[in-house]
N, CA, C and O of each residue as an XYZ file, in Angstrom:
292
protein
N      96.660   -204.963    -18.903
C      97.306   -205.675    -17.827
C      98.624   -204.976    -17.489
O      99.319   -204.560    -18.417
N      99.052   -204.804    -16.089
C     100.160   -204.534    -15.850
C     101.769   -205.239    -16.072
O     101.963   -206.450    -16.176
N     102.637   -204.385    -16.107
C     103.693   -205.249    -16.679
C     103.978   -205.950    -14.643
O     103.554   -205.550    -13.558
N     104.819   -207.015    -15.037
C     105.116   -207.392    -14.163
C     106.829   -208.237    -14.059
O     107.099   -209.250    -14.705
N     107.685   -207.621    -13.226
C     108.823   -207.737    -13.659
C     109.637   -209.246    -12.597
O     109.569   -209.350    -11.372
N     110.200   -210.026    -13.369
C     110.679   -211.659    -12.934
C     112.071   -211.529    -12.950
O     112.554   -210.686    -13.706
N     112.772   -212.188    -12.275
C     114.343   -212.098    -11.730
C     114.312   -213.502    -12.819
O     113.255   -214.010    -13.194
N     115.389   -213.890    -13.142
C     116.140   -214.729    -14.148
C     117.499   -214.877    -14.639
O     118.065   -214.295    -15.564
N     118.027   -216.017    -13.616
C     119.462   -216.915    -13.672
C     119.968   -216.900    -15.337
O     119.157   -216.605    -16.215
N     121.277   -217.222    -15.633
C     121.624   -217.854    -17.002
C     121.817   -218.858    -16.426
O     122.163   -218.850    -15.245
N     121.576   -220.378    -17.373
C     121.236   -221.689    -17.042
C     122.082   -222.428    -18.146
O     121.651   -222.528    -19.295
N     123.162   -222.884    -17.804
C     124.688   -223.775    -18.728
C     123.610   -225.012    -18.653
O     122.734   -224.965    -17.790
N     123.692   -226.304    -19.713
C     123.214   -227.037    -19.456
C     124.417   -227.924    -20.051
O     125.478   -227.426    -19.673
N     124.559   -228.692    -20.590
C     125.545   -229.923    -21.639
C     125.357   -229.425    -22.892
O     124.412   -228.839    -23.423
N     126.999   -229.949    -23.461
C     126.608   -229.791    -25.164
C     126.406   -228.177    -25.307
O     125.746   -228.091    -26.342
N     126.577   -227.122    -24.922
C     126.801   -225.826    -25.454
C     125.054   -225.128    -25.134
O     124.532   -224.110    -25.589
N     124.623   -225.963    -24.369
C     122.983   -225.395    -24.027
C     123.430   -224.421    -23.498
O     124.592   -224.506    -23.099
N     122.626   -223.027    -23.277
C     122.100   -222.415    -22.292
C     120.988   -221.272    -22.538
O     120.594   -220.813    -23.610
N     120.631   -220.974    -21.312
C     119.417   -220.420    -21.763
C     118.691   -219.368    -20.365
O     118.744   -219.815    -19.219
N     118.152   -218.213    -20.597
C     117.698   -218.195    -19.078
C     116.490   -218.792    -18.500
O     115.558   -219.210    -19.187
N     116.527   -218.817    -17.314
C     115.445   -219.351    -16.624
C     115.167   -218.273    -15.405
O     115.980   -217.580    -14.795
N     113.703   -218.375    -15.261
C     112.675   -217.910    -13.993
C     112.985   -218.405    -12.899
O     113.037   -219.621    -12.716
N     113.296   -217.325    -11.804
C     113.664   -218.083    -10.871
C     112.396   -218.198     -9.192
O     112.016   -217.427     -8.311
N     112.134   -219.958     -9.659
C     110.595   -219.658     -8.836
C     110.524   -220.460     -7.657
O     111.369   -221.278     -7.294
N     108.977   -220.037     -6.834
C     109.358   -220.957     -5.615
C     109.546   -222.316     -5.580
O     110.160   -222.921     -6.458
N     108.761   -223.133     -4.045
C     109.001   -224.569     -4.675
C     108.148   -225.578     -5.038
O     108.185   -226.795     -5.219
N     106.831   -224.050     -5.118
C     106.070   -224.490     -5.617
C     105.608   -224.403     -7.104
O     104.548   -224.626     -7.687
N     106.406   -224.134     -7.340
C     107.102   -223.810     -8.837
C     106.197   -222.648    -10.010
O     106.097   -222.762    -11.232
N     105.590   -221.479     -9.036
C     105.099   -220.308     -9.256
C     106.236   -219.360     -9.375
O     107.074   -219.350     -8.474
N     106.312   -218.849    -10.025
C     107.585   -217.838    -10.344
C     107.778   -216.390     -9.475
O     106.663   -215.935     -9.217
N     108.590   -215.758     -9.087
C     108.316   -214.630     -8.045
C     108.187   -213.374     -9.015
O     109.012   -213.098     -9.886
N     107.207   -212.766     -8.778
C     106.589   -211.820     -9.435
C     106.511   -210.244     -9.093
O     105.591   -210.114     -8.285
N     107.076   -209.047     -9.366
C     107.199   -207.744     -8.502
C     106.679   -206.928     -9.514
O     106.959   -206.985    -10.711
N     105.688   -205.956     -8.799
C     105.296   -204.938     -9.497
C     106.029   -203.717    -10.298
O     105.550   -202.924    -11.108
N     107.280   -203.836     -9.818
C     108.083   -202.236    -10.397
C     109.774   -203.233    -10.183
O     110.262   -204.005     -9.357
N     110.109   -202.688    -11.315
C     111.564   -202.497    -11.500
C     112.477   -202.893    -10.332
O     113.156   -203.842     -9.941
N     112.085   -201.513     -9.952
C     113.225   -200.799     -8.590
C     112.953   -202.257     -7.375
O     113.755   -202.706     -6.555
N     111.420   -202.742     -7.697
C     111.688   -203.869     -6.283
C     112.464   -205.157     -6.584
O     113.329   -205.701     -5.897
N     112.045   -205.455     -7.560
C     112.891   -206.495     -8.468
C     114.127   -206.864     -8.484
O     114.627   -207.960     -8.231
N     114.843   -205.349     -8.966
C     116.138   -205.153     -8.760
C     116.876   -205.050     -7.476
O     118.050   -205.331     -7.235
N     115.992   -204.614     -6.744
C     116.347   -204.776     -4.882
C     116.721   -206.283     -4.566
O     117.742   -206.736     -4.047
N     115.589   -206.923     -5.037
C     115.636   -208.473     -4.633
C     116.340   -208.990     -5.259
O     116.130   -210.173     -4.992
N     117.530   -208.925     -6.372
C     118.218   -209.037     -7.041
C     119.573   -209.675     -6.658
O     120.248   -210.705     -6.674
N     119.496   -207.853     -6.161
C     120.510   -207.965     -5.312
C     120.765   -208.026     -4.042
O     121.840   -207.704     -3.536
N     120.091   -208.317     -3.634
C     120.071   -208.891     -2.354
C     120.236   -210.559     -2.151
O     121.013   -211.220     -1.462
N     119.189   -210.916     -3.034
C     119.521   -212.820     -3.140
C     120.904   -213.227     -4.110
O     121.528   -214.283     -4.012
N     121.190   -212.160     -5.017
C     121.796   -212.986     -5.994
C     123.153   -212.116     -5.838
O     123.885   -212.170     -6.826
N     123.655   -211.234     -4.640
C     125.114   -210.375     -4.814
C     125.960   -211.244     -5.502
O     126.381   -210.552     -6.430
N     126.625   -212.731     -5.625
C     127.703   -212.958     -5.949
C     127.385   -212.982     -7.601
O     128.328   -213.230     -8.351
N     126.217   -212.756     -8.092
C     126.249   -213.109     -9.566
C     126.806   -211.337    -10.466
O     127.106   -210.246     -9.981
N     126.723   -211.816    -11.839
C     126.985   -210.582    -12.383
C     125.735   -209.788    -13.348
O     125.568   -210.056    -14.537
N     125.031   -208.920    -12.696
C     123.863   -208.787    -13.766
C     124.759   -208.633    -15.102
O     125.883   -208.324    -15.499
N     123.109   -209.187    -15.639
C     123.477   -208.864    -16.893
C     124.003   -209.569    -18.013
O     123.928   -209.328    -19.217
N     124.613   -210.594    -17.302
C     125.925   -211.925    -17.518
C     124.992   -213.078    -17.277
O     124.725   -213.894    -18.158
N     124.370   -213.134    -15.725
C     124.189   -214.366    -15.157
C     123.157   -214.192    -14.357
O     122.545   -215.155    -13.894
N     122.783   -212.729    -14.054
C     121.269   -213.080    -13.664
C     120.903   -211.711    -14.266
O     121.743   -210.920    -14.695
N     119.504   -211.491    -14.260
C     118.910   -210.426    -14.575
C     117.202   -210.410    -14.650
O     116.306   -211.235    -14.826
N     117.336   -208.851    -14.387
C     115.303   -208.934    -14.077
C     114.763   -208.206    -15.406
O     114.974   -207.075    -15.845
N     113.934   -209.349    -15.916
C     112.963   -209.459    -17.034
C     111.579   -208.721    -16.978
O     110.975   -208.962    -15.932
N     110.953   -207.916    -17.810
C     109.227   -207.352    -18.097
C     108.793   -208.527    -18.721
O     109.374   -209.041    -19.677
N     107.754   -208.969    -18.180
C     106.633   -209.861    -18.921
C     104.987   -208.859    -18.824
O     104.186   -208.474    -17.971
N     105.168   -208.811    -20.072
C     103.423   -207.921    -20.384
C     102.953   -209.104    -20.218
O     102.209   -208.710    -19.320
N     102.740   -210.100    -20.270
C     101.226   -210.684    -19.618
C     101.900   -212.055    -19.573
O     102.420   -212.644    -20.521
N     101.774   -212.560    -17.985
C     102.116   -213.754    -17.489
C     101.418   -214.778    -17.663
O     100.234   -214.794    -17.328
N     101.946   -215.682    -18.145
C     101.119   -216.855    -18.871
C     100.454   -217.578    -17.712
O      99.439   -218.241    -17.928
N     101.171   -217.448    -16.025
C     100.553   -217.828    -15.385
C     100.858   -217.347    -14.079
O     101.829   -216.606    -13.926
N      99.896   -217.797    -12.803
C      99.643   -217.112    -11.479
C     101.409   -216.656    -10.941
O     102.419   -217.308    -11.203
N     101.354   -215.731    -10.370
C     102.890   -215.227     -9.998
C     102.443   -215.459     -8.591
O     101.298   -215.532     -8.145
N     103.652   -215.562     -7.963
C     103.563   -215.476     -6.381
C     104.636   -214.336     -6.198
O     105.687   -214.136     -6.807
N     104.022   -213.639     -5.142
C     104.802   -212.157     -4.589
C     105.900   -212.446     -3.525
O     105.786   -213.459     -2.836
N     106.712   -211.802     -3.395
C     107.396   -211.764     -2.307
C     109.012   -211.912     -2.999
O     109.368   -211.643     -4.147
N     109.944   -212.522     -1.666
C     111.438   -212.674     -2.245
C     111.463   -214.001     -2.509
O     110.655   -214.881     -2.211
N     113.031   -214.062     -3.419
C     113.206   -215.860     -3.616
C     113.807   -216.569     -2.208
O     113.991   -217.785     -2.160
């Protein structure tokens, strides 16, 4: 299976939580890109005010537990 690469917020919750999260449509399928370089495009493009790395960042998943939807967030 191909890798397939997911954009992902850091997520503060209460009480010292946090954790990252997938950032998906609203249909709550996760956005899914074949290569790096597009990923990271869409990155930065939706997410300029954040800081990779810190607070958002794009993740490899070798095998998606479930259906991805293509495109931007």
């Amino acid at each position: 299976m191909a890798d397939v690469y997911v954009i992902q917020v850091m997520a503060h919750h209460g009480y010292g939580l946090e954790g990252w999260r997938t950032v998906r449509k609203a249909s709550g399928a996760p956005y899914g890109f074949g290569s790096y370089a597009s990923a990271h495009a869409a990155l930065q493009e939706h997410f300029p005010t954040l800081r990779e790395g810190l607070n958002v960042r794009v993740h490899r998943l070798l095998e998606p537990s479930e259906p991805l939807a293509s495109g931007k967030p």
